[in-house]
PyMOL Python script that loads the backbone (N, CA, C, O; Angstrom):
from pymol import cmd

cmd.read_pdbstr("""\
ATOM      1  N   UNK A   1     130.075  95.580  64.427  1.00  0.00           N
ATOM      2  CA  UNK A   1     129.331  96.808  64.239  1.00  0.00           C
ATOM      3  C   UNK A   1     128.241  96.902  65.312  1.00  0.00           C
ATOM      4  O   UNK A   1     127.855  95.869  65.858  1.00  0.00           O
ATOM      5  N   UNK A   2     127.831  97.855  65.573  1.00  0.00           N
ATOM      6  CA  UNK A   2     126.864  98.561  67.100  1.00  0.00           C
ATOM      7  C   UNK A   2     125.505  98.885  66.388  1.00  0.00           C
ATOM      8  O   UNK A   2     125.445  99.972  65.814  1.00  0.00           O
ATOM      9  N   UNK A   3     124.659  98.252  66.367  1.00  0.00           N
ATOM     10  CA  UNK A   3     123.857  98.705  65.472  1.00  0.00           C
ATOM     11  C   UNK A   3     122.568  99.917  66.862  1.00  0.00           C
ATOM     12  O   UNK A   3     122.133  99.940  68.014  1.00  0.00           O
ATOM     13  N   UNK A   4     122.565 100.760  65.382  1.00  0.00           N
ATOM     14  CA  UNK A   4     121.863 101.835  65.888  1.00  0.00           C
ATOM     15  C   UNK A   4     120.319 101.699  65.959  1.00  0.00           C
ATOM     16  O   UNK A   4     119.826 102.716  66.448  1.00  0.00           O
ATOM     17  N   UNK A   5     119.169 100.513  65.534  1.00  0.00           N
ATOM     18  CA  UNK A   5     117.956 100.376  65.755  1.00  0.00           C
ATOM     19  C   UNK A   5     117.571  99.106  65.979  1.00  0.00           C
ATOM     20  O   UNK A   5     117.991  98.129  65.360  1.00  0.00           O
ATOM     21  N   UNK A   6     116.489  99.094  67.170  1.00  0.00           N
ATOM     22  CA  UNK A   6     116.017  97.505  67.366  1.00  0.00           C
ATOM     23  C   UNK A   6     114.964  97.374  66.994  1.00  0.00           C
ATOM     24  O   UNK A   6     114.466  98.249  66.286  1.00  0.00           O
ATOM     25  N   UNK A   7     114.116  96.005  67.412  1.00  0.00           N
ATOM     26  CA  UNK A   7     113.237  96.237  67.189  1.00  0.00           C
ATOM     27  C   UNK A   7     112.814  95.029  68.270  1.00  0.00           C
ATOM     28  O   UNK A   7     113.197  93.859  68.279  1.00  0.00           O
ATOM     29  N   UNK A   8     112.028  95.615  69.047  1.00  0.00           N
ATOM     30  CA  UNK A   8     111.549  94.942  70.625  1.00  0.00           C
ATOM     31  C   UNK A   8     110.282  94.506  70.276  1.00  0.00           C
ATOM     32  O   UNK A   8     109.385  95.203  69.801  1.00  0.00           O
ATOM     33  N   UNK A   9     110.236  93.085  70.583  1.00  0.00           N
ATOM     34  CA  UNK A   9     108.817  92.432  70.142  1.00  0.00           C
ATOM     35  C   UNK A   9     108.888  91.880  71.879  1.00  0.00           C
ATOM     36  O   UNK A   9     109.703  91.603  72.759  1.00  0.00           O
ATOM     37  N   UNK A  10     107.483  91.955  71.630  1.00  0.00           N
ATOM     38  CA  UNK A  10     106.264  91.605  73.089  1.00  0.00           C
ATOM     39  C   UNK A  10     105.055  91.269  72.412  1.00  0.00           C
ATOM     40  O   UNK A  10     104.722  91.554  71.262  1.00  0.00           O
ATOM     41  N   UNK A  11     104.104  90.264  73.776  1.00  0.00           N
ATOM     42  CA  UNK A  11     103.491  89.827  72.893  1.00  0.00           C
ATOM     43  C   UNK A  11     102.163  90.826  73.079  1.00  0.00           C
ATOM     44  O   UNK A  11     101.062  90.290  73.198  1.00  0.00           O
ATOM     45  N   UNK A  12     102.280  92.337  73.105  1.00  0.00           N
ATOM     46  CA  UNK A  12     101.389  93.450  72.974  1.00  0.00           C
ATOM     47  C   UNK A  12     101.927  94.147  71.303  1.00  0.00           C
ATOM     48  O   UNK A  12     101.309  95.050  70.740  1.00  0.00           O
ATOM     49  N   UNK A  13     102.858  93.652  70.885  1.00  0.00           N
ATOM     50  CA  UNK A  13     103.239  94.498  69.864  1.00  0.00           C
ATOM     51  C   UNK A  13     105.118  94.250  69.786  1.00  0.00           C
ATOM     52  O   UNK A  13     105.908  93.464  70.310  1.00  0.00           O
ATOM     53  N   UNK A  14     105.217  95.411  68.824  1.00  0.00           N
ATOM     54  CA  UNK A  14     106.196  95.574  67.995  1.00  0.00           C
ATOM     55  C   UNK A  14     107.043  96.952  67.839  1.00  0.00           C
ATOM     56  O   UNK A  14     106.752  97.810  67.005  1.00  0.00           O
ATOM     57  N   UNK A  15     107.970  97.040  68.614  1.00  0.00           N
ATOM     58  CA  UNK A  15     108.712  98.533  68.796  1.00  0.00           C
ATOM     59  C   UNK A  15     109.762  98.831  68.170  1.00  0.00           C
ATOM     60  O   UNK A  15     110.759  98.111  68.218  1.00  0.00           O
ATOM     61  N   UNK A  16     109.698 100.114  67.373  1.00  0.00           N
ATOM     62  CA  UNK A  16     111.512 100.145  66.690  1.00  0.00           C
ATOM     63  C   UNK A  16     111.897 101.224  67.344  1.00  0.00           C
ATOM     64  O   UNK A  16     111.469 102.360  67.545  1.00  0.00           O
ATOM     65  N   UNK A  17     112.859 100.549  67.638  1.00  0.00           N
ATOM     66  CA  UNK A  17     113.659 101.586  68.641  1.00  0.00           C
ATOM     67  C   UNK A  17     115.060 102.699  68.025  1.00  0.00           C
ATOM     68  O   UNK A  17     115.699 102.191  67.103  1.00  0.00           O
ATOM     69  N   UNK A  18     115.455 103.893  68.407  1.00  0.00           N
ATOM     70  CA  UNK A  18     116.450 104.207  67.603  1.00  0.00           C
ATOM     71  C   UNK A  18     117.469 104.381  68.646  1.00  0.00           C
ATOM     72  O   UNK A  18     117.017 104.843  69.693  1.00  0.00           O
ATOM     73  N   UNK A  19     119.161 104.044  68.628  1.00  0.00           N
ATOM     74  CA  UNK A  19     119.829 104.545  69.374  1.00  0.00           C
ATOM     75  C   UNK A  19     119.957 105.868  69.950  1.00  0.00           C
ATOM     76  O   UNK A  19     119.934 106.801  69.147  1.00  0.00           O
ATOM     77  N   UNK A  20     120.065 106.091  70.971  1.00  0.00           N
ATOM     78  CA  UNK A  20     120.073 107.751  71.515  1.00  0.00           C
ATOM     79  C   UNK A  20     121.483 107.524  72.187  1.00  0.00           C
ATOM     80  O   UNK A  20     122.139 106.487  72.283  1.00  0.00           O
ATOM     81  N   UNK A  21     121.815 109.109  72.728  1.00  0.00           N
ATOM     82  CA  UNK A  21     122.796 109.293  73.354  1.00  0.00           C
ATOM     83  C   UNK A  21     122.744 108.535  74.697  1.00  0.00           C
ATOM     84  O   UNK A  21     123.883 108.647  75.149  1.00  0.00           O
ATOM     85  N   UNK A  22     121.961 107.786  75.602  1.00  0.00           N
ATOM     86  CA  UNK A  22     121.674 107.261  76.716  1.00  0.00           C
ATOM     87  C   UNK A  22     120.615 106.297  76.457  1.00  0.00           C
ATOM     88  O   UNK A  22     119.451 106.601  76.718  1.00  0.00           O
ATOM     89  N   UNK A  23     120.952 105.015  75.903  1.00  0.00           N
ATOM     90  CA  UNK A  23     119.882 103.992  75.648  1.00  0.00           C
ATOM     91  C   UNK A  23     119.423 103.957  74.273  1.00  0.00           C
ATOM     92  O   UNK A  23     120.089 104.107  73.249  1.00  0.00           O
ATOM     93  N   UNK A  24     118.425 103.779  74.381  1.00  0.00           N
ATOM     94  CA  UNK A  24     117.207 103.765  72.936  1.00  0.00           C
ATOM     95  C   UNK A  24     116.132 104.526  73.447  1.00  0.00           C
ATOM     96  O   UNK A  24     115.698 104.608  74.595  1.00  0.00           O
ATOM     97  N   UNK A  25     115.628 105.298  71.953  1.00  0.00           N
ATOM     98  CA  UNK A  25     114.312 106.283  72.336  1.00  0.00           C
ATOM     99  C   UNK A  25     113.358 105.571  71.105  1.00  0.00           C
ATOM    100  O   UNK A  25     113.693 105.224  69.972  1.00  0.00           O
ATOM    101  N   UNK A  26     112.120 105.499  71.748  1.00  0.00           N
ATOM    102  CA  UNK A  26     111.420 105.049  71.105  1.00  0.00           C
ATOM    103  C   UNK A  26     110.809 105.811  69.798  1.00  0.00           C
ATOM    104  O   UNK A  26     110.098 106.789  70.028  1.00  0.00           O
ATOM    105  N   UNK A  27     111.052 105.402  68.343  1.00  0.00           N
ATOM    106  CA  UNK A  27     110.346 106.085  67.520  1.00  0.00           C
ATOM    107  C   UNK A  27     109.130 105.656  66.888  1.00  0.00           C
ATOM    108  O   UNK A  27     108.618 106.550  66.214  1.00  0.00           O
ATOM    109  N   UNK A  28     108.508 104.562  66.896  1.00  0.00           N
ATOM    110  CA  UNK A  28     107.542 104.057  66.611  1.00  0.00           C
ATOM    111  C   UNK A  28     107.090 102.867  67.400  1.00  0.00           C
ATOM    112  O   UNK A  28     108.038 102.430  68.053  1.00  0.00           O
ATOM    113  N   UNK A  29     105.983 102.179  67.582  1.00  0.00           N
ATOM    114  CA  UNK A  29     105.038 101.125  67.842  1.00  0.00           C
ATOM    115  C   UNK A  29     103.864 100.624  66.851  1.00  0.00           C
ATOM    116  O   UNK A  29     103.136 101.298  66.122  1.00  0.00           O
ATOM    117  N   UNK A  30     103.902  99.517  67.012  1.00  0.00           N
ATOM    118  CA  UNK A  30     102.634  98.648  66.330  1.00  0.00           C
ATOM    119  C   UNK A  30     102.012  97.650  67.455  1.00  0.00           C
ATOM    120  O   UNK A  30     102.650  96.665  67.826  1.00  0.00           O
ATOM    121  N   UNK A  31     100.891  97.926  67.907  1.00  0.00           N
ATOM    122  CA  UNK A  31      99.677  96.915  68.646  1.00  0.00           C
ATOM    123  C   UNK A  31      99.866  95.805  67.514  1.00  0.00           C
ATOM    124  O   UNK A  31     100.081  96.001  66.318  1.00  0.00           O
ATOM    125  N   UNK A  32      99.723  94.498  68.242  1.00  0.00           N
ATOM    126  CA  UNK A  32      99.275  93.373  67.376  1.00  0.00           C
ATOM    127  C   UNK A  32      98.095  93.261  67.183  1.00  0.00           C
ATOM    128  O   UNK A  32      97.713  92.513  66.283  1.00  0.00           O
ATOM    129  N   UNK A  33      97.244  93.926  67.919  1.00  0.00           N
ATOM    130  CA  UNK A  33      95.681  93.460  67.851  1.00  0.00           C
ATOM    131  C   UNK A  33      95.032  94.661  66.671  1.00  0.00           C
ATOM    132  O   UNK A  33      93.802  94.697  66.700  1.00  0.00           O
ATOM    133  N   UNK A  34      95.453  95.289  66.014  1.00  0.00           N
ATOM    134  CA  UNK A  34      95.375  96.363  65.278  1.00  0.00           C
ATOM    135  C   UNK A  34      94.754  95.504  63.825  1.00  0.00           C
ATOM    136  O   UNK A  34      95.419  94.745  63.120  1.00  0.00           O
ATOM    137  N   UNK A  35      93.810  95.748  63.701  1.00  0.00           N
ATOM    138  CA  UNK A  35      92.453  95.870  62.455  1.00  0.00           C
ATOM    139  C   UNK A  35      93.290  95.454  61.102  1.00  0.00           C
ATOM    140  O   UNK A  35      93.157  94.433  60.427  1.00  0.00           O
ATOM    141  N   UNK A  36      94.573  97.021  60.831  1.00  0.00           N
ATOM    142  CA  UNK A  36      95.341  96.576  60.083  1.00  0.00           C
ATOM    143  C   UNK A  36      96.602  96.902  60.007  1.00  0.00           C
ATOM    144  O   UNK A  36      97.182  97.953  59.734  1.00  0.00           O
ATOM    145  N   UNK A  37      97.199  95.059  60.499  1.00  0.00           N
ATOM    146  CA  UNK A  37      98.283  95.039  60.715  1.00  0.00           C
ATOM    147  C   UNK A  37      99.544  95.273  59.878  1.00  0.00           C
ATOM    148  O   UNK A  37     100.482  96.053  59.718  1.00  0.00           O
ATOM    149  N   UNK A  38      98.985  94.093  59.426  1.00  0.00           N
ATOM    150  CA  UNK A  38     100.208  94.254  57.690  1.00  0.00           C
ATOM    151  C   UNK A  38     100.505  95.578  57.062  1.00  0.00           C
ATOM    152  O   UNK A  38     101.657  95.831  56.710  1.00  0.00           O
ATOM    153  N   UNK A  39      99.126  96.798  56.834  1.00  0.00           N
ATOM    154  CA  UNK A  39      99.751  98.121  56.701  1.00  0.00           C
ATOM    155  C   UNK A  39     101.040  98.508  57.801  1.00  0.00           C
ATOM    156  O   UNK A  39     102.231  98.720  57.574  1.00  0.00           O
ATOM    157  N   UNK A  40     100.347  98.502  58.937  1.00  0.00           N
ATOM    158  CA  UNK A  40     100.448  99.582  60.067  1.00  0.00           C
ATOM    159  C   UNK A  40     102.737  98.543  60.158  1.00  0.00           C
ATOM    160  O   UNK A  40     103.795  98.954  60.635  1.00  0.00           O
ATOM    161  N   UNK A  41     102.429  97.494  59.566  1.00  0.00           N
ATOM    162  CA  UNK A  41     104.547  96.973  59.972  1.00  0.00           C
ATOM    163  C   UNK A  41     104.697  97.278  58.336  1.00  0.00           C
ATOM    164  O   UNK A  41     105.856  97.198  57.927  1.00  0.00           O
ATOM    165  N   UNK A  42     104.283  97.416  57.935  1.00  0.00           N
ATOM    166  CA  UNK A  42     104.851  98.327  56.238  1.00  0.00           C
ATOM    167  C   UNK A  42     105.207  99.178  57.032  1.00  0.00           C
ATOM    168  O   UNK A  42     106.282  99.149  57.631  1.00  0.00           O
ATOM    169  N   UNK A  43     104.528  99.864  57.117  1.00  0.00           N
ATOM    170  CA  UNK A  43     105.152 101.935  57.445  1.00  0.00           C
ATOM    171  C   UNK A  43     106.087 101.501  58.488  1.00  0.00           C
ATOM    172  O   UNK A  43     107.234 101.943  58.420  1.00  0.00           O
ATOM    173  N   UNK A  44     105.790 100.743  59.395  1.00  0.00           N
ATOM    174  CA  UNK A  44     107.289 100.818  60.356  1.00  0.00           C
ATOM    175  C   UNK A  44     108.563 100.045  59.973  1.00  0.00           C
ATOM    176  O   UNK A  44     109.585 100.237  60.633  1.00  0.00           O
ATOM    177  N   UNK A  45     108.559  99.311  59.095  1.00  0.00           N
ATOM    178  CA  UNK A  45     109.320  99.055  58.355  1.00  0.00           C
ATOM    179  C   UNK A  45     110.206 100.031  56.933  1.00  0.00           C
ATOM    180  O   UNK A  45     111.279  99.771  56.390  1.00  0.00           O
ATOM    181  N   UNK A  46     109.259 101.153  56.684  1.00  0.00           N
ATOM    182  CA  UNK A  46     109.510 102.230  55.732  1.00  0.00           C
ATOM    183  C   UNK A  46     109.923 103.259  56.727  1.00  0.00           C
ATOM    184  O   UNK A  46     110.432 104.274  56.252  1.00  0.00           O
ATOM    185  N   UNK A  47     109.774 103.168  58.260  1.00  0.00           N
ATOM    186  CA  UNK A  47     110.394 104.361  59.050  1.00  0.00           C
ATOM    187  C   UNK A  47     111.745 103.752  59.310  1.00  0.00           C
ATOM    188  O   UNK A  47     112.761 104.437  59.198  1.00  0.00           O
ATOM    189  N   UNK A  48     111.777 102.746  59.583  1.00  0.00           N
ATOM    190  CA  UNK A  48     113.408 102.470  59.291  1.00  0.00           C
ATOM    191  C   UNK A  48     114.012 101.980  58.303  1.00  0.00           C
ATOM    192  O   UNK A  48     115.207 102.236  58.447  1.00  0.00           O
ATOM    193  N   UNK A  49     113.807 101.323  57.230  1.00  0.00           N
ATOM    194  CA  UNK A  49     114.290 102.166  56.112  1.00  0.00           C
ATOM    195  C   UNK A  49     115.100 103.554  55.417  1.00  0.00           C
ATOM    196  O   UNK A  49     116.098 103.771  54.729  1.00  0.00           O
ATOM    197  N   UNK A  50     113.833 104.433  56.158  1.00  0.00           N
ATOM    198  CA  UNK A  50     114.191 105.924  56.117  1.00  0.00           C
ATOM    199  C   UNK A  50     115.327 106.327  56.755  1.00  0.00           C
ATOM    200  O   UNK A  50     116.181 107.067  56.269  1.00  0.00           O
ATOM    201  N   UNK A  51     115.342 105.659  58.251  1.00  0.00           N
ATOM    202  CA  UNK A  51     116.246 105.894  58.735  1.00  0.00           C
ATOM    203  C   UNK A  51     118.297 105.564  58.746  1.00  0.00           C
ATOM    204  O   UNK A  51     119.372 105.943  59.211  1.00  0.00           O
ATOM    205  N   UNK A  52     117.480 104.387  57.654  1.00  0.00           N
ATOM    206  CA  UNK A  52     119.170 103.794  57.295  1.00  0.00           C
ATOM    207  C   UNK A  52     119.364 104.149  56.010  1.00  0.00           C
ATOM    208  O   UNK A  52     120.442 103.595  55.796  1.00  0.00           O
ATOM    209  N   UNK A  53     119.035 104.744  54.904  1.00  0.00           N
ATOM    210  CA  UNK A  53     119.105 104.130  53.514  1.00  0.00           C
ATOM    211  C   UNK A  53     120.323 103.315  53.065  1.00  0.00           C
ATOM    212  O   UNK A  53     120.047 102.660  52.060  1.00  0.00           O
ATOM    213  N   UNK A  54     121.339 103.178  53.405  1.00  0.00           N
ATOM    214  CA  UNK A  54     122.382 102.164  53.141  1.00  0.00           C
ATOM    215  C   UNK A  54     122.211 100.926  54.083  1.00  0.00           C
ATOM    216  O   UNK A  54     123.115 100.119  54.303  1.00  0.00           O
ATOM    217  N   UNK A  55     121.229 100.879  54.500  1.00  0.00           N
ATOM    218  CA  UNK A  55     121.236  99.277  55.262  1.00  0.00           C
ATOM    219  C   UNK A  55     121.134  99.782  56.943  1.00  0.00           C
ATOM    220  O   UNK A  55     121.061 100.741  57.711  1.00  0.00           O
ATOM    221  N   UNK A  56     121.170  98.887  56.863  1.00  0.00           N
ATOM    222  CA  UNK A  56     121.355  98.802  59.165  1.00  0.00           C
ATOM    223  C   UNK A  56     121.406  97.398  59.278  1.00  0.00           C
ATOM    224  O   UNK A  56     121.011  96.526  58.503  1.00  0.00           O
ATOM    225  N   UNK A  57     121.899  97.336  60.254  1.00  0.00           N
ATOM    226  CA  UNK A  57     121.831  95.896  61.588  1.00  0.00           C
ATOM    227  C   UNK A  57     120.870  96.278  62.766  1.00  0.00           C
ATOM    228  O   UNK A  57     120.828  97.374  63.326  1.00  0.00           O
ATOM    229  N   UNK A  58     120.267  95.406  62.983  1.00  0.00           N
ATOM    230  CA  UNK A  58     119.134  95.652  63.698  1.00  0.00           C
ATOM    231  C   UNK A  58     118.989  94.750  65.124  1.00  0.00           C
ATOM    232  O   UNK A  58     118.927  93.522  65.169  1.00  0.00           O
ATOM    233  N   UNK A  59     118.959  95.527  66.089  1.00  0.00           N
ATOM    234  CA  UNK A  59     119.208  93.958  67.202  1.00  0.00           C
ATOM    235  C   UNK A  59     117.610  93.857  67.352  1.00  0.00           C
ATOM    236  O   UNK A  59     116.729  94.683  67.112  1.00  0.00           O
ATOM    237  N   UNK A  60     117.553  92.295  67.928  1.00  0.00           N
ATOM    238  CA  UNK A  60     116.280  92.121  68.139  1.00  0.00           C
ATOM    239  C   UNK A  60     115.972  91.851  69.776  1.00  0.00           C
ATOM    240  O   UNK A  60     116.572  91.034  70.475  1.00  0.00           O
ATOM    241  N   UNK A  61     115.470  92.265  69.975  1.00  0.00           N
ATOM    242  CA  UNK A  61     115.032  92.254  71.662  1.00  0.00           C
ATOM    243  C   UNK A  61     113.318  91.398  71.600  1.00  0.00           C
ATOM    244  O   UNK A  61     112.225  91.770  71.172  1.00  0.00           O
ATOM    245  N   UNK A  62     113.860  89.972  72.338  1.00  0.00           N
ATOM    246  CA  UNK A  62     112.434  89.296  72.313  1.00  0.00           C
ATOM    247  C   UNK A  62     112.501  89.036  74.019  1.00  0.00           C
ATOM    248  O   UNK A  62     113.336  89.103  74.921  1.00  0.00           O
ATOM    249  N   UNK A  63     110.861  88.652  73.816  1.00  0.00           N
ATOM    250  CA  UNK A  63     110.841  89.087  75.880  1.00  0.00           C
ATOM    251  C   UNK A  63     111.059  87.748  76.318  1.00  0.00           C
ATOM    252  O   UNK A  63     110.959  86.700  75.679  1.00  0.00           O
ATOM    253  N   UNK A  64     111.362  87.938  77.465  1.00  0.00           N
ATOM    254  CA  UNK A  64     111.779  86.630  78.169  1.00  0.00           C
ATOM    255  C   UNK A  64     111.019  85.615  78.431  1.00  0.00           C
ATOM    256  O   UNK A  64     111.579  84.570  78.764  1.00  0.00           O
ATOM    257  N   UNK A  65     109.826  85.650  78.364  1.00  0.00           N
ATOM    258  CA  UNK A  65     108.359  84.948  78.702  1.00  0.00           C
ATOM    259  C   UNK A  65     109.030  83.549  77.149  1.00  0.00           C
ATOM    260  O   UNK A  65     108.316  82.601  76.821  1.00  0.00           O
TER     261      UNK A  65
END
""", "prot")
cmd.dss("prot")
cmd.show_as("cartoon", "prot")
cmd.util.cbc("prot")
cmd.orient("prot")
């Protein structure tokens, strides 16, 4: 299966990405240095959610460093 959302970690943050017709378009970000974190990866975790309700596969893109 091809999964349609990632989620690109760097060590500035946390990106979920959604498949597009040409790549991935970005639909959300989370700063790590953010006051409050644990909210702010709830909701991006509830935006994809939203976006699958029967589940997803999710690739993970970690940086090369």
């Amino acid at each position: 299966m091809v999964p349609n959302s990632a989620l690109s970690l760097s060590f500035e943050g946390i990106a979920l990405l959604r498949r597009a017709d040409i790549g991935w378009r970005l639909v959300d970000e989370v700063a790590l240095d953010r006051d409050d974190l644990e909210a702010a990866l709830r909701e991006l975790c509830e935006t994809a959610s939203a976006s699958a309700p029967d589940g997803a596969e999710v690739l993970l893109i970690l940086p090369d460093e």
